[in-house]
N, C-alpha and C positions, 0 to 999 in steps of 0.2 A: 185668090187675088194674086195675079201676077205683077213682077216687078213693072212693068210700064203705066200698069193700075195705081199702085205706090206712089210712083215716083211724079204720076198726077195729083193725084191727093196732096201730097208734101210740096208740090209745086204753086196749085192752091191756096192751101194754107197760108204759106209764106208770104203771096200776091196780098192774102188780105188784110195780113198782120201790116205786110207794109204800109198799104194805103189807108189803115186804121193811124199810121201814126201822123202827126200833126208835126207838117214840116220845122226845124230848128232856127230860131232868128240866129245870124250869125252873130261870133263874139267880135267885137271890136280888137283889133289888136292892143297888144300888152306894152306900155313904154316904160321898157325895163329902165332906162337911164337915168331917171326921176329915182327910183326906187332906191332908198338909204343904205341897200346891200351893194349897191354899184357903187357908190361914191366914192372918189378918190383923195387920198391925207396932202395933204403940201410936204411931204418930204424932200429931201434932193437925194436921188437914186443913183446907181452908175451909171446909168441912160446920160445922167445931164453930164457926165464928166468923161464918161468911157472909162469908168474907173470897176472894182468887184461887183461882186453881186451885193445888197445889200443885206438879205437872206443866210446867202453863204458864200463869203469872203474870200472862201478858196477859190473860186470861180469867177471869169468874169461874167459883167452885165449882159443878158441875152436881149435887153428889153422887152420883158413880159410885162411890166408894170405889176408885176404881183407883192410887191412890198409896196407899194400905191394903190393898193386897194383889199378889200377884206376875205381874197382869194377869188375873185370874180374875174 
């Protein structure tokens, strides 16, 4: 068997593993925004003030909103 013998065989193969498979209904996409990990606290941050980070005070606010929410 030479390699272009092979490389038909594995080429075969392949053709009918695919068409053996039973196409995938698509997933609906995901709304992460609902989801209880997004959600955002009612604090006042230094976003609303231009004042430190609330995090870490050394710093100012970059407004990430990541002290408004549970690292998301």
């Amino acid at each position: 068997m030479d390699e272009q013998q092979l490389r038909a065989i594995v080429r075969e193969v392949v053709r009918q593993r695919l068409q053996a498979r039973a196409p995938a209904a698509p997933m609906p996409p995901a709304d992460w925004s609902r989801h209880p990990s997004h959600a955002r606290f009612n604090l006042l941050s230094g976003e609303d003030a231009d004042g430190p980070c609330f995090i870490e005070p050394a710093v100012s606010c970059t407004h990430c909103s990541y002290c408004q929410s549970r690292g998301y």
